[in-house]
C-alpha positions as CSV (number, residue, x, y, z in Angstrom):
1,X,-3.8,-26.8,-8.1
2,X,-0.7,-25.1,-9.0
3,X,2.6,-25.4,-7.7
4,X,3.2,-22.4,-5.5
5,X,6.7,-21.1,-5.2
6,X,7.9,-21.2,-2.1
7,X,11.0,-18.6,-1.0
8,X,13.8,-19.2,1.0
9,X,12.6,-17.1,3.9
10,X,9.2,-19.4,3.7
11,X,10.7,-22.8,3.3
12,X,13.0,-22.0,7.0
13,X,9.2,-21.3,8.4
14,X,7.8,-24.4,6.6
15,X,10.5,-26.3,8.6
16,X,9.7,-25.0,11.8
17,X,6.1,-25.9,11.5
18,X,7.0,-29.5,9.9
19,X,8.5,-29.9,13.5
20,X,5.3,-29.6,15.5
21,X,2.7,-32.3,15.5
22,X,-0.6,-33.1,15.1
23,X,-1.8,-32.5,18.6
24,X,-0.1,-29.2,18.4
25,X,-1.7,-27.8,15.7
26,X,-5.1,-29.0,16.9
27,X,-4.3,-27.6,20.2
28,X,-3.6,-24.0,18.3
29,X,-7.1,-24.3,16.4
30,X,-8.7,-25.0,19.9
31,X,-7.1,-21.8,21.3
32,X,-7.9,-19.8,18.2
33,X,-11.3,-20.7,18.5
34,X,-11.7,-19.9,22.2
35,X,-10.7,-16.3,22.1
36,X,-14.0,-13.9,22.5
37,X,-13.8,-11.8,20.1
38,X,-11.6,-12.2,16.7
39,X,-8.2,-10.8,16.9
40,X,-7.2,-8.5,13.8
41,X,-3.5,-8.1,15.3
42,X,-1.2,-10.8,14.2
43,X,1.0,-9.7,17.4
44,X,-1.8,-10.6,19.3
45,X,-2.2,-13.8,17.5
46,X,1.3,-14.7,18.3
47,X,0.7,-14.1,22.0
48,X,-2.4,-16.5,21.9
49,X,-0.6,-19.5,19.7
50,X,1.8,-19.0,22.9
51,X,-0.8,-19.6,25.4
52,X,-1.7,-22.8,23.9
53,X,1.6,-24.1,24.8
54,X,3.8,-23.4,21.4
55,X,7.7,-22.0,21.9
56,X,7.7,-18.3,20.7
57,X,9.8,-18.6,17.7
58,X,7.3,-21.4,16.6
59,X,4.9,-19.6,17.1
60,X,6.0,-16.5,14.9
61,X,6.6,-19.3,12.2
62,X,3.0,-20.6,12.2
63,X,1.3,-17.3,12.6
64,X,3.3,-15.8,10.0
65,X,2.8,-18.3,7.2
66,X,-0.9,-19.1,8.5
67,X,-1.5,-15.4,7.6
68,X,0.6,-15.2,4.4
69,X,-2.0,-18.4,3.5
70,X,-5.1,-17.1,4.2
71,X,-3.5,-14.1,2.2
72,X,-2.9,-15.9,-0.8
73,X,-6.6,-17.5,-0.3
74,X,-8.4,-14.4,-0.3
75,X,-6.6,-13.2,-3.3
76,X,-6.8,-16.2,-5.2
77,X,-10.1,-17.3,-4.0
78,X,-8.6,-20.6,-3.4
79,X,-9.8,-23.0,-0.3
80,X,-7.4,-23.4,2.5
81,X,-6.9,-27.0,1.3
82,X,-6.1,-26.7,-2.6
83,X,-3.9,-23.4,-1.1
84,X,-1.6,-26.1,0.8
85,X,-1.7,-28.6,-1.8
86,X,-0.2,-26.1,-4.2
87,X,2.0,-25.5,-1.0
88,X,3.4,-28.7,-1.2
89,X,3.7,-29.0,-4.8
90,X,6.1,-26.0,-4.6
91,X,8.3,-27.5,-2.0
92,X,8.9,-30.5,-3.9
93,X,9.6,-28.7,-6.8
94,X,12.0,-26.4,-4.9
95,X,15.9,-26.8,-4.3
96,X,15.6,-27.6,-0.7
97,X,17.4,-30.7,0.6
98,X,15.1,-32.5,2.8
99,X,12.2,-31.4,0.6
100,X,10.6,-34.7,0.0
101,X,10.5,-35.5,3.9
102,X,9.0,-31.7,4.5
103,X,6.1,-32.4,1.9
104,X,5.6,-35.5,3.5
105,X,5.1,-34.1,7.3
106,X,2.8,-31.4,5.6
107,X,0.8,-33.8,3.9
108,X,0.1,-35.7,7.2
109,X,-0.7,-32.2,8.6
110,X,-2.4,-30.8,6.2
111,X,-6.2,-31.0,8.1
112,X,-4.9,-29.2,11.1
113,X,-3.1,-26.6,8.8
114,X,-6.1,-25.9,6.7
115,X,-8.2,-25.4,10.2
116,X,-5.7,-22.7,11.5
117,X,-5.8,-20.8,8.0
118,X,-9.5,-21.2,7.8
119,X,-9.8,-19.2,11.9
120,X,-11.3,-15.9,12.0
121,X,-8.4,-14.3,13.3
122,X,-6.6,-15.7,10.9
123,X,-8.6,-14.8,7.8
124,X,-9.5,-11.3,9.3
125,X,-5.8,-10.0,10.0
126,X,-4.5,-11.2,6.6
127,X,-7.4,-9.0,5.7
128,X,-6.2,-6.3,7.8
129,X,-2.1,-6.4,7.0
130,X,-3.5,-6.4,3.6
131,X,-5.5,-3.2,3.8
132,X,-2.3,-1.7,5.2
133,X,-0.2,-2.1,2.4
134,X,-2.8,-1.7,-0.2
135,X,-1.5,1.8,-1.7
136,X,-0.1,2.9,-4.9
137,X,2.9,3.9,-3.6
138,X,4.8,2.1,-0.1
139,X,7.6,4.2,1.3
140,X,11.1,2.6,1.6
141,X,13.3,5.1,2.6
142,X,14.3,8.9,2.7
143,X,17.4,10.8,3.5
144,X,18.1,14.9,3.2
145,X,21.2,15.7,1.0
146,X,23.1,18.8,2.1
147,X,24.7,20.3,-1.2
148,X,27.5,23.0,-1.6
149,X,27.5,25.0,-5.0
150,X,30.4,27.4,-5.1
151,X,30.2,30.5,-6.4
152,X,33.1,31.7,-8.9
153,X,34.6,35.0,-9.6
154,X,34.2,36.9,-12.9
155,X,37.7,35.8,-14.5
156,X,36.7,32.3,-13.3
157,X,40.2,32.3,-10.8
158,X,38.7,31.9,-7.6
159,X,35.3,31.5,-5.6
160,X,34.3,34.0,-3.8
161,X,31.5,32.5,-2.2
162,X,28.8,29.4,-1.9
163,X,25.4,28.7,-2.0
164,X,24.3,25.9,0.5
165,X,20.8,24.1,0.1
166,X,19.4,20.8,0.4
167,X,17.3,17.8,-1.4
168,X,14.6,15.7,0.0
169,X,15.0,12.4,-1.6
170,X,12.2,9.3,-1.3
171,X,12.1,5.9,-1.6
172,X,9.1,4.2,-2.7
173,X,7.5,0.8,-4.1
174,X,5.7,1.3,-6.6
175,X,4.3,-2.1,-8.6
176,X,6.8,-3.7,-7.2
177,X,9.9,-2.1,-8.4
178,X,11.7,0.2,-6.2
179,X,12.0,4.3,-7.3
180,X,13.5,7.5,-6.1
181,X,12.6,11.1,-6.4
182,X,14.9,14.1,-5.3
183,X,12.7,17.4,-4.4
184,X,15.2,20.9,-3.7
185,X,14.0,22.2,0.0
186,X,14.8,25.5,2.4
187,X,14.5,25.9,5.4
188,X,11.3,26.7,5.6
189,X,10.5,23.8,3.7
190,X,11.9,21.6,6.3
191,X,10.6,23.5,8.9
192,X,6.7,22.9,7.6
193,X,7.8,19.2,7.1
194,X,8.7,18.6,10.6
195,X,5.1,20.2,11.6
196,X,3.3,18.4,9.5
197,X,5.0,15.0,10.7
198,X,4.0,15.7,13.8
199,X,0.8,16.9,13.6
200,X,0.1,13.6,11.3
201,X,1.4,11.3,14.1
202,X,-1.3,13.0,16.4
203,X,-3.9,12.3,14.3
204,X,-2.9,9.0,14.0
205,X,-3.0,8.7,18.0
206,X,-5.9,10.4,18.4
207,X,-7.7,7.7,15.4
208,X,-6.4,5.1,17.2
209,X,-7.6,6.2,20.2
210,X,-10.7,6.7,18.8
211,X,-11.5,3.1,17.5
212,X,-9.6,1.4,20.9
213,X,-10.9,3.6,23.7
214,X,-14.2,4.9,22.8
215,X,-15.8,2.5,20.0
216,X,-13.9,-0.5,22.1
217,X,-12.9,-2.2,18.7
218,X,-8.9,-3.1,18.0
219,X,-7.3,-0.6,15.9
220,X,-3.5,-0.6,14.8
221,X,-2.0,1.9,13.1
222,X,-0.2,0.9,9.4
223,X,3.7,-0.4,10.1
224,X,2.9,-1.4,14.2
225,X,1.8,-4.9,12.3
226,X,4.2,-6.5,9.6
227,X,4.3,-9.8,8.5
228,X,7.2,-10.4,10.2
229,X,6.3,-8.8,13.4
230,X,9.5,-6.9,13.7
């Protein structure tokens, strides 16, 4: 198995769950397992690694690199365990200080790790962050620029006048590389744009509402559910 390379962000996580021990993480997989029905929600997954016993902010650290695992397995088609060893080769390849002693602790934990990865609720909300990020295009940002063109006289001495109009300008991901494009609107333009925002965020209720309240199956809507769980 390859090294996998591990990120800053990850390696501050990684820490966090070095910290916990065995009975810990078994204690999670017990939890995990005991839950009725399999959680899609990694919120929700967070509240339950909770309820076993776990701190929160430990908690968000194993849930949120238990998910980004079982990610990488589905993609890569790779077992939990050959998914961790590449884990751990990454760490020791990496310019972390105390990475020797953090491979180490994973290695030891590495049977309760692979059981967390490998739970339903797990596997199935990796599945399900992953379907809300699989576009083309992500959004990243937007912001309306108001723009003043003055309007000069004949013998180019004086304005006389201005035309005022604004640009709609977007953010987006695409392949991961960021890009921009400006479009010129009115005010009618940003009249119909306001409508159709809202009359997209109630359909969006009304879907949700849909799966949650009559078909009685968990439903989130794209960017209630991030990998961070900001």
């Amino acid at each position: 198995m390859p090294a996998i390379r591990v990120s800053p962000d990850q390696l501050e996580d990684l820490l966090v769950v070095g910290g916990m021990s065995s009975d810990d993480l078994k204690a999670v997989a017990s939890r995990l397992l005991s839950v009725d029905e399999v959680v899609i929600a990694a919120s929700k997954i967070r509240e339950i690694v909770v309820d076993s016993g776990v701190d929160s902010a430990v908690a968000t650290s194993l849930v949120r690199q238990a998910i980004a695992l079982a990610a990488y397995c589905r993609a890569s088609g790779r077992s939990p365990e050959d998914t961790l060893s590449g884990l751990i080769k990454g760490i020791v390849s990496s310019g972390a200080s105390n990475k020797e002693r953090l491979a180490d602790k994973l290695t030891l934990l590495k049977a309760e790790l692979s059981a967390i990865i490998s739970d339903a609720s797990i596997r199935q909300s990796a599945k399900a962050l992953h379907l809300s990020f699989e576009h083309e295009k992500i959004y990243h940002a937007s912001r309306l620029i108001v723009d003043i063109r003055p309007v000069i006289n004949d013998e180019r001495e004086a304005t006389i006048g201005a035309v005022i109009h604004a640009s709609f300008r977007l953010d987006y991901f695409a392949e991961g590389e960021r890009h921009s494009v400006s479009v010129a609107v009115d005010t009618s333009d940003l009249d119909e744009m306001i409508a159709n925002l809202e009359d997209c965020k109630k359909k969006l209720s009304v879907s949700k509402e849909l799966f949650e309240v009559k078909l009685k199956q968990q439903a989130f809507l794209a960017g209630e559910e991030t990998y961070g769980f900001d």
